[in-house]
Chimera marker file (.cmm) of the C-alpha trace (Angstrom):
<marker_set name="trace">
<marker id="1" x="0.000" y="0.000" z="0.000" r="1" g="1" b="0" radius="0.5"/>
<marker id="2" x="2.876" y="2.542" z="0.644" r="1" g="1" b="0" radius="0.5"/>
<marker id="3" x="4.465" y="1.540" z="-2.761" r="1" g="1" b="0" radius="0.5"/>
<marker id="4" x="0.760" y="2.797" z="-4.155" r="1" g="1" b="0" radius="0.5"/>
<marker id="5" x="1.051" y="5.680" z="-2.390" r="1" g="1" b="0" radius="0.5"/>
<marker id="6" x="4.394" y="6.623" z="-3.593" r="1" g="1" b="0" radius="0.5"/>
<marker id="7" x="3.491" y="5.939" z="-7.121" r="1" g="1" b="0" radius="0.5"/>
<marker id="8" x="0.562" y="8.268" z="-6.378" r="1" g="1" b="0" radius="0.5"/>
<marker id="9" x="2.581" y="11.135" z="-4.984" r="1" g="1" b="0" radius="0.5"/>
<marker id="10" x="4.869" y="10.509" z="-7.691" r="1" g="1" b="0" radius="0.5"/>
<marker id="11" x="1.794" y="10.970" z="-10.307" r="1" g="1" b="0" radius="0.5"/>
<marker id="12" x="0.726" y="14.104" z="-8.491" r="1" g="1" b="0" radius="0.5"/>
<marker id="13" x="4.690" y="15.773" z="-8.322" r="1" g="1" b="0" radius="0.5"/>
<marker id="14" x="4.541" y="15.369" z="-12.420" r="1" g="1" b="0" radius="0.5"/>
<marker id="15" x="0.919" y="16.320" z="-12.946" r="1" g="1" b="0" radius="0.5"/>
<marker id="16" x="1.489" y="19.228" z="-10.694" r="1" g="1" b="0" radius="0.5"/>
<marker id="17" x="4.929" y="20.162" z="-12.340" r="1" g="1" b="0" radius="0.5"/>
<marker id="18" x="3.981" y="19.587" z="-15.793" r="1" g="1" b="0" radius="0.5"/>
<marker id="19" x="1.309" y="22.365" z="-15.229" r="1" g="1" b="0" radius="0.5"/>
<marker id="20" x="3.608" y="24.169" z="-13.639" r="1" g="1" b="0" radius="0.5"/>
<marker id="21" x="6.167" y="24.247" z="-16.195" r="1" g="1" b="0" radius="0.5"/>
<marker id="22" x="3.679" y="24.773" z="-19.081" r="1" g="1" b="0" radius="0.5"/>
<marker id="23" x="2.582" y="27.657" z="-17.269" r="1" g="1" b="0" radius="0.5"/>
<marker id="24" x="5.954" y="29.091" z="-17.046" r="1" g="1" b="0" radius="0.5"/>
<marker id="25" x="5.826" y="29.192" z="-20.613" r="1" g="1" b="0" radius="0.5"/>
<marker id="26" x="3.014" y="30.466" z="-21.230" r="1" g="1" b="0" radius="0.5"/>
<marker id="27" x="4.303" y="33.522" z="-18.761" r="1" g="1" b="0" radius="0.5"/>
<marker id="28" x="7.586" y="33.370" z="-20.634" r="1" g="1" b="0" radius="0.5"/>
<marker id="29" x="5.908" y="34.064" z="-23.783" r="1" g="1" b="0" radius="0.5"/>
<marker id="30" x="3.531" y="37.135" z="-22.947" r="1" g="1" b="0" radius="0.5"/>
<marker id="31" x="6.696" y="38.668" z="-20.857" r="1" g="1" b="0" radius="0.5"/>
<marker id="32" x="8.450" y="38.243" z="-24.422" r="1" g="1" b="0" radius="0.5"/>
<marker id="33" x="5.535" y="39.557" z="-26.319" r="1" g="1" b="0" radius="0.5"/>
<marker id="34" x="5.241" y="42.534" z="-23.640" r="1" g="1" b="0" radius="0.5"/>
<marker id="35" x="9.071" y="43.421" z="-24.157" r="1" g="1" b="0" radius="0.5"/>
<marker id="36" x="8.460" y="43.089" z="-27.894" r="1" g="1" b="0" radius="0.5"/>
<marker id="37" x="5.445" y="46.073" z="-27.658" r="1" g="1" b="0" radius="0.5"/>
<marker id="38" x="7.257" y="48.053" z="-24.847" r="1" g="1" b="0" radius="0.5"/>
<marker id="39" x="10.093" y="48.277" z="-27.359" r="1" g="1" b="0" radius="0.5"/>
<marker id="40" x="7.716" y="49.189" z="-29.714" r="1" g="1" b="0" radius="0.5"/>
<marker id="41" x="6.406" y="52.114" z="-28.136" r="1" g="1" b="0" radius="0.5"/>
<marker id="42" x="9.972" y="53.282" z="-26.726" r="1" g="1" b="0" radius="0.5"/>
<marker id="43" x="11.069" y="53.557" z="-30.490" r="1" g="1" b="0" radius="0.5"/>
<marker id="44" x="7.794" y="55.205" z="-31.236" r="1" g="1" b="0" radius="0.5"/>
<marker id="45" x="8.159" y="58.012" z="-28.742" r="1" g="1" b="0" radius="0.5"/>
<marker id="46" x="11.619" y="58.399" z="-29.487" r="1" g="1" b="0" radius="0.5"/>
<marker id="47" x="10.284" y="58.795" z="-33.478" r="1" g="1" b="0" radius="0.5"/>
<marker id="48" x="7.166" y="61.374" z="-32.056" r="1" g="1" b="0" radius="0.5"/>
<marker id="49" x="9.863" y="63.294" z="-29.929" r="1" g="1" b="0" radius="0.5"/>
<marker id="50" x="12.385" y="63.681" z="-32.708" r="1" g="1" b="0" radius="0.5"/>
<marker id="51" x="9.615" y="65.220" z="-34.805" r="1" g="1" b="0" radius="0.5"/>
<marker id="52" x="8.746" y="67.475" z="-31.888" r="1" g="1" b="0" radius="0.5"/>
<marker id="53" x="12.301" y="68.963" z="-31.597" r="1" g="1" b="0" radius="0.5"/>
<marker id="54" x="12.494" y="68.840" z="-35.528" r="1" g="1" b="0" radius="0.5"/>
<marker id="55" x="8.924" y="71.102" z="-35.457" r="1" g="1" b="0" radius="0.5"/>
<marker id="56" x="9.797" y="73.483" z="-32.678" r="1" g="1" b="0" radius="0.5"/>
<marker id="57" x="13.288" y="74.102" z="-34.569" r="1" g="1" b="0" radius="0.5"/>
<marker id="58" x="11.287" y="75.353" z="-37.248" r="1" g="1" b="0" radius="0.5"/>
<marker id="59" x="8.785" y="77.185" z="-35.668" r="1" g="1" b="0" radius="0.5"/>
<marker id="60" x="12.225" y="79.029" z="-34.043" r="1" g="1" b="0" radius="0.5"/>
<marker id="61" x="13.748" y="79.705" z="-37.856" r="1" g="1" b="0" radius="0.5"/>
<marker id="62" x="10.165" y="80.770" z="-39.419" r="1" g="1" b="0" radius="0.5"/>
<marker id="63" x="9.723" y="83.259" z="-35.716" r="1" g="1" b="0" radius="0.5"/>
<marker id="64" x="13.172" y="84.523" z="-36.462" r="1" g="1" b="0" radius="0.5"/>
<marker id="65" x="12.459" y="85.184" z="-39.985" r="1" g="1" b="0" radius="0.5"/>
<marker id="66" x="9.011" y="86.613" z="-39.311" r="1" g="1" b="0" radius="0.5"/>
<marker id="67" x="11.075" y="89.612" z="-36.609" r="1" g="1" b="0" radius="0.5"/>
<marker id="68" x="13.673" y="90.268" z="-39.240" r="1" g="1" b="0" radius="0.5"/>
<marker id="69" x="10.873" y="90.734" z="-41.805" r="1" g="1" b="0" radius="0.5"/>
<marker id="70" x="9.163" y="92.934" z="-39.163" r="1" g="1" b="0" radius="0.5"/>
<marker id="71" x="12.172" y="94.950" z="-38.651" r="1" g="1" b="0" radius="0.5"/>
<marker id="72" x="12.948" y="95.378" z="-42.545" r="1" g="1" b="0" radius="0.5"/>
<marker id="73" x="8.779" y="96.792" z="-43.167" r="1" g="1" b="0" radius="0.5"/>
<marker id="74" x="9.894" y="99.367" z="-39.803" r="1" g="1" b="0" radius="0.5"/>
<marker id="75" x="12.854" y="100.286" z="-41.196" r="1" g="1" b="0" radius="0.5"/>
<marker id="76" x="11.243" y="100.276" z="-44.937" r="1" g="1" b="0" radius="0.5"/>
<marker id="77" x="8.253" y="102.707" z="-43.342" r="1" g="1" b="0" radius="0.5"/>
<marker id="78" x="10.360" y="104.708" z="-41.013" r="1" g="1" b="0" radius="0.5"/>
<marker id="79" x="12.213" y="105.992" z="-44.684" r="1" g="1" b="0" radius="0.5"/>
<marker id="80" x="9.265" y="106.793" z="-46.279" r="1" g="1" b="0" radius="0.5"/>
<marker id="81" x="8.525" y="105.937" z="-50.425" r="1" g="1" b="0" radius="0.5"/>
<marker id="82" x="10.342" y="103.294" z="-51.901" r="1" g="1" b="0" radius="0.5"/>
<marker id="83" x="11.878" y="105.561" z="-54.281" r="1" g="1" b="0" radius="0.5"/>
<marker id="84" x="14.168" y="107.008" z="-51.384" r="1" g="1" b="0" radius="0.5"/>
<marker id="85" x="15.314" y="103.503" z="-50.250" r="1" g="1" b="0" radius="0.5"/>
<marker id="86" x="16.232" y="103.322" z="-54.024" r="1" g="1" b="0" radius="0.5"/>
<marker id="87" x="17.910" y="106.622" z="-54.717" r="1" g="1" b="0" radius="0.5"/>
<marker id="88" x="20.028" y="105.644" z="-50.888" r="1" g="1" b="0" radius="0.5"/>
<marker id="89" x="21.104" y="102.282" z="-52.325" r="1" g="1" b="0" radius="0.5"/>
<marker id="90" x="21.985" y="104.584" z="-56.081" r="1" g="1" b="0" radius="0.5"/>
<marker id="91" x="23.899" y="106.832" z="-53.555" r="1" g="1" b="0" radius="0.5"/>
<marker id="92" x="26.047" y="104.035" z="-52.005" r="1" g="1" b="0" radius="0.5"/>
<marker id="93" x="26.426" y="102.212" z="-55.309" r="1" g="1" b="0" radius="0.5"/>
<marker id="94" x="28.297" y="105.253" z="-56.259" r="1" g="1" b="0" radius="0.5"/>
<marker id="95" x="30.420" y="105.119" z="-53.191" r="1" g="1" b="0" radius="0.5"/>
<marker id="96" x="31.421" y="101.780" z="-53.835" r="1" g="1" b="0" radius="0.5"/>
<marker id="97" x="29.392" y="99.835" z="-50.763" r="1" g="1" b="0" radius="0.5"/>
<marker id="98" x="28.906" y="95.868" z="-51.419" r="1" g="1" b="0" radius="0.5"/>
<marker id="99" x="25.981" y="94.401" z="-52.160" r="1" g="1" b="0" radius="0.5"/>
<marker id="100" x="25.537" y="92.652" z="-48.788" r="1" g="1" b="0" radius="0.5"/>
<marker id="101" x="25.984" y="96.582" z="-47.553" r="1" g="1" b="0" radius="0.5"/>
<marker id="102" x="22.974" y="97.666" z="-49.573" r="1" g="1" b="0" radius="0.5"/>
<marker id="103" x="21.047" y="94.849" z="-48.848" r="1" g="1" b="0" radius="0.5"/>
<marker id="104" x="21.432" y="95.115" z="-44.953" r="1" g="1" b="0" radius="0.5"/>
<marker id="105" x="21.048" y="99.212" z="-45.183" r="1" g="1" b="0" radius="0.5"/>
<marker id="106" x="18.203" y="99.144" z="-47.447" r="1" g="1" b="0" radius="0.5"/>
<marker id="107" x="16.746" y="96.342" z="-47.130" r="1" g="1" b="0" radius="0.5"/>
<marker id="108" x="16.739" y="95.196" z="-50.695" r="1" g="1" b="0" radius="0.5"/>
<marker id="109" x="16.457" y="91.970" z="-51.688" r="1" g="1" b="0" radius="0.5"/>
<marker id="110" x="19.666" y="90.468" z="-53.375" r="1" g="1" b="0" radius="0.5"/>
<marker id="111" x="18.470" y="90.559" z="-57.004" r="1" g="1" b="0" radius="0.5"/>
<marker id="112" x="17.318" y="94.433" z="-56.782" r="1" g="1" b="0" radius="0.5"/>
<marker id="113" x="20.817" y="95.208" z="-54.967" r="1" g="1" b="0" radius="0.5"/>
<marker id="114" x="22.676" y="93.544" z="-57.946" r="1" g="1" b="0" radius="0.5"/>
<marker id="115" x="20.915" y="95.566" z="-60.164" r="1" g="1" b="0" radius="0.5"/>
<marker id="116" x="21.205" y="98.987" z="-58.377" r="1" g="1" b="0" radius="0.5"/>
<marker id="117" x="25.046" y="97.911" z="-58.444" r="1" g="1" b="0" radius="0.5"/>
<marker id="118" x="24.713" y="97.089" z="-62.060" r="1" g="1" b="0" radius="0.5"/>
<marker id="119" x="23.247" y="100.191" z="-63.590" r="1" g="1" b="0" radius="0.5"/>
<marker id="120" x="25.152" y="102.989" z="-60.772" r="1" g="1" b="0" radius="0.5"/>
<marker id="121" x="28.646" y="101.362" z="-59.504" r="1" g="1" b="0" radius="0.5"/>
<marker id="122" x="31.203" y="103.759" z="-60.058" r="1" g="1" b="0" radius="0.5"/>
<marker id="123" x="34.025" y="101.930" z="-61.727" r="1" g="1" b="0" radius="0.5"/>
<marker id="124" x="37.544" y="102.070" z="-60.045" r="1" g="1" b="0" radius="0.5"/>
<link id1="1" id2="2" r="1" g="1" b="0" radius="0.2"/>
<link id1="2" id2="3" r="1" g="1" b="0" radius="0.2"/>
<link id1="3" id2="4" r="1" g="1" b="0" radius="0.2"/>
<link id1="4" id2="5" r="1" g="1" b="0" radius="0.2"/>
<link id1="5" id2="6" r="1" g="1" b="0" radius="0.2"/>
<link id1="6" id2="7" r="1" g="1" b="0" radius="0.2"/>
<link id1="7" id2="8" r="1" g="1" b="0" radius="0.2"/>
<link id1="8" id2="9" r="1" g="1" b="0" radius="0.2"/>
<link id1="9" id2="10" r="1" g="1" b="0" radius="0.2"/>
<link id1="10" id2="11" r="1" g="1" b="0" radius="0.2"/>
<link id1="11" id2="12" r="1" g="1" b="0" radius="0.2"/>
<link id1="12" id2="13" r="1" g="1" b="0" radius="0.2"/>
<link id1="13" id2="14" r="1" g="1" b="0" radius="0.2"/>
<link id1="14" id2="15" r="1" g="1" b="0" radius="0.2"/>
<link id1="15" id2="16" r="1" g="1" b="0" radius="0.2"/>
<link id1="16" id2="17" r="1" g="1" b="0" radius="0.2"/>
<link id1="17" id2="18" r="1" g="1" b="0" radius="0.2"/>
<link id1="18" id2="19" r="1" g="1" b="0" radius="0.2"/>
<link id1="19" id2="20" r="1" g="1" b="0" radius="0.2"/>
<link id1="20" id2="21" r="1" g="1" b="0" radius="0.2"/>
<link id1="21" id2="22" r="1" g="1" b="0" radius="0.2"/>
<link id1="22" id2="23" r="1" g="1" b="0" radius="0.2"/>
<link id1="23" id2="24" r="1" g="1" b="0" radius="0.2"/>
<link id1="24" id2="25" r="1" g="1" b="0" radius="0.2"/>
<link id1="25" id2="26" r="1" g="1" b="0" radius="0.2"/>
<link id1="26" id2="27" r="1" g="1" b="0" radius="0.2"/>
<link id1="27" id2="28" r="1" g="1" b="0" radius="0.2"/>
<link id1="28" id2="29" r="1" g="1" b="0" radius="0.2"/>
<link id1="29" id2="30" r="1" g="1" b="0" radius="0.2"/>
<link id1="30" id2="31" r="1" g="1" b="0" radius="0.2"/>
<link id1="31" id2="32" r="1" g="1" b="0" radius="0.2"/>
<link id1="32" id2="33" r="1" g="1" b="0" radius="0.2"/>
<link id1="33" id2="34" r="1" g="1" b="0" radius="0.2"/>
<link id1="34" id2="35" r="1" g="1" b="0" radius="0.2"/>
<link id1="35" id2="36" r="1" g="1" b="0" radius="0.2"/>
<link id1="36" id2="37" r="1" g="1" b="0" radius="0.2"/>
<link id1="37" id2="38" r="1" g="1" b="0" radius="0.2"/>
<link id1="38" id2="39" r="1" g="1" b="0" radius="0.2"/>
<link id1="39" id2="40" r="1" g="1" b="0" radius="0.2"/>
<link id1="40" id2="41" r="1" g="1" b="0" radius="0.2"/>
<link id1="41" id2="42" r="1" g="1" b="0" radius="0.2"/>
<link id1="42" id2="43" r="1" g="1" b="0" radius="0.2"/>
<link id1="43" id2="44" r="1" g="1" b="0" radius="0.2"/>
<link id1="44" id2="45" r="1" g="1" b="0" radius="0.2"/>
<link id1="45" id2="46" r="1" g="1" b="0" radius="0.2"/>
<link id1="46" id2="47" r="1" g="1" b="0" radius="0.2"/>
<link id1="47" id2="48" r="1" g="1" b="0" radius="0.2"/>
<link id1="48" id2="49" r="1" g="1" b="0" radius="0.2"/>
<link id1="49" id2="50" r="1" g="1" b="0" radius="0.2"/>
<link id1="50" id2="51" r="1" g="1" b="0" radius="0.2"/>
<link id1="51" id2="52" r="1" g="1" b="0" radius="0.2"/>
<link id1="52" id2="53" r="1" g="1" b="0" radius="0.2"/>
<link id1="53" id2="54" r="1" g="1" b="0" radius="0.2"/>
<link id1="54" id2="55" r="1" g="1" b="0" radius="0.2"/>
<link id1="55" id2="56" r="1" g="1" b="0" radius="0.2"/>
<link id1="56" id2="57" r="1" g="1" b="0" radius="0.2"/>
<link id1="57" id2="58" r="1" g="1" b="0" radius="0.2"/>
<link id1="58" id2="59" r="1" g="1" b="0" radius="0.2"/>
<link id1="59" id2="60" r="1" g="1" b="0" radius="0.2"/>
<link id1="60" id2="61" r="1" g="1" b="0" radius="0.2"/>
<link id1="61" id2="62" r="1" g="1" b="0" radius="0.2"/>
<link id1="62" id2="63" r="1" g="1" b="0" radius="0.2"/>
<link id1="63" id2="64" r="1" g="1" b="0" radius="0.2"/>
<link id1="64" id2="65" r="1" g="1" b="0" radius="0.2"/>
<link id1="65" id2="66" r="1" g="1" b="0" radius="0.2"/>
<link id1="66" id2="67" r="1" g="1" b="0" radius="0.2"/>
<link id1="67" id2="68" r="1" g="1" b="0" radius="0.2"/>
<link id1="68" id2="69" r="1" g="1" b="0" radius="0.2"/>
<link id1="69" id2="70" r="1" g="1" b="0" radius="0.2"/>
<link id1="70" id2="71" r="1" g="1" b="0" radius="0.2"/>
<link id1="71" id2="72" r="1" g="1" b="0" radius="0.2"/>
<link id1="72" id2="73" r="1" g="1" b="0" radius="0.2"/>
<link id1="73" id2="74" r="1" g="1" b="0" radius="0.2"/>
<link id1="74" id2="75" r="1" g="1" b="0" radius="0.2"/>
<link id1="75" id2="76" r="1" g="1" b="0" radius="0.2"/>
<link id1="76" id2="77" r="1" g="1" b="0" radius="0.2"/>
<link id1="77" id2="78" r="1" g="1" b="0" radius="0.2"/>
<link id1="78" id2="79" r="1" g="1" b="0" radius="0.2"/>
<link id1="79" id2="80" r="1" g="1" b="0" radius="0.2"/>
<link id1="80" id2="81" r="1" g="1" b="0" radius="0.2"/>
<link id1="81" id2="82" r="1" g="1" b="0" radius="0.2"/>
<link id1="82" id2="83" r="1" g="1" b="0" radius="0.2"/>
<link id1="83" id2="84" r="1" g="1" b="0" radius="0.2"/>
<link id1="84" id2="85" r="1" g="1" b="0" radius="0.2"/>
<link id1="85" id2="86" r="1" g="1" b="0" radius="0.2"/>
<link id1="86" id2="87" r="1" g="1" b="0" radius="0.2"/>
<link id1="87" id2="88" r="1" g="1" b="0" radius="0.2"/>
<link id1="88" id2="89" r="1" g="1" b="0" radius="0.2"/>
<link id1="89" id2="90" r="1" g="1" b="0" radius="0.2"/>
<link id1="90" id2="91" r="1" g="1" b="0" radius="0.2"/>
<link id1="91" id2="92" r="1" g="1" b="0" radius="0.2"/>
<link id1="92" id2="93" r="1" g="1" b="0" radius="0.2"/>
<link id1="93" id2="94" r="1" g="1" b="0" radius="0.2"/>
<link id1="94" id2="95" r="1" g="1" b="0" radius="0.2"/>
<link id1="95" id2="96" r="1" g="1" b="0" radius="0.2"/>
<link id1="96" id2="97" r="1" g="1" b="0" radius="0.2"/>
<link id1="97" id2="98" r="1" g="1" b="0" radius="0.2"/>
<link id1="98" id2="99" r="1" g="1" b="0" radius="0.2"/>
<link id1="99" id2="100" r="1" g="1" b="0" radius="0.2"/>
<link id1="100" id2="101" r="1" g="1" b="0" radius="0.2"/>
<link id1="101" id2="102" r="1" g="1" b="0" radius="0.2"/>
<link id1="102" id2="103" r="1" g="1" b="0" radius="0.2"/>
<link id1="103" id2="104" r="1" g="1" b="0" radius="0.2"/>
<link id1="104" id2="105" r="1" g="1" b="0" radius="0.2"/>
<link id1="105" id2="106" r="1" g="1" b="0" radius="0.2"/>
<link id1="106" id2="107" r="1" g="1" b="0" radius="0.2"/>
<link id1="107" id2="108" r="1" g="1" b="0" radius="0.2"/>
<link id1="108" id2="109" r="1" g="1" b="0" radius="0.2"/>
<link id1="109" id2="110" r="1" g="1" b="0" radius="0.2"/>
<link id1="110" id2="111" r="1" g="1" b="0" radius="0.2"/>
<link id1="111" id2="112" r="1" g="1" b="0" radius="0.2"/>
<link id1="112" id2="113" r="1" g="1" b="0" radius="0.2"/>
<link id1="113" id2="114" r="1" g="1" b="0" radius="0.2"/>
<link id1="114" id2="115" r="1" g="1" b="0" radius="0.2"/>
<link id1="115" id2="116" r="1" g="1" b="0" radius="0.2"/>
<link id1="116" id2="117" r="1" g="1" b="0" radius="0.2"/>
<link id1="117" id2="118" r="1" g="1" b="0" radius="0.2"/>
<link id1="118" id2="119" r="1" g="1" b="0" radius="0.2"/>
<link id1="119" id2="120" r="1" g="1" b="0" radius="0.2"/>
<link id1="120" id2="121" r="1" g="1" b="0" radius="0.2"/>
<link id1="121" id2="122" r="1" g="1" b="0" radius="0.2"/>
<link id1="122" id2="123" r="1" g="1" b="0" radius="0.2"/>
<link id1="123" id2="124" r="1" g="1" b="0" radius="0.2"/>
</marker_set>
């Protein structure tokens, strides 16, 4: 009778450890699949936050733009008609200033500085 009831106990150690151990897989296998998604997401914030700092740097470059712009109209309307921003660009043409000079004074763009230079440079 005690030889049954080892075999029994013996029975009930595998039964017991074969659900055990299936279990641990099954646990092995959603911690896997939970690494696989948390991984997942990591990447996809680190994707979402690199697009943040790549938006906010441009929002920075268009702001910056949008104050010098400002600044030119000021300067532009502080001087009046266009034609005096013109005949002041003519007048340092004459004098010799660079184009980057004109642009920056006057606030021309680079295609009506060249041409100011063009048609009134004094030639050396």
């Amino acid at each position: 009778m005690s030889l049954a009831l080892a075999v029994s106990a013996l029975v009930l150690v595998l039964i017991v450890w074969l659900f055990v151990h299936r279990r641990y897989r099954r646990l092995g296998q959603r911690l896997s699949a939970l690494e696989a998604g948390r991984r997942q997401d990591a990447e996809a914030v680190r994707a979402l936050s690199a697009g943040a700092v790549s938006h906010g740097e441009q929002v920075v470059r268009v702001r910056r733009e949008l104050t010098r712009l400002k600044e030119q109209l000021t300067t532009l309307a502080a001087r009046g008609s266009g034609a005096e921003v013109f005949e002041q660009a003519i007048r340092m043409a004459r004098r010799g200033a660079s184009r980057e000079d004109i642009i920056q004074t006057c606030g021309l763009s680079q295609v009506e500085a060249d041409l100011v230079l063009l048609l009134h440079r004094e030639d050396s």
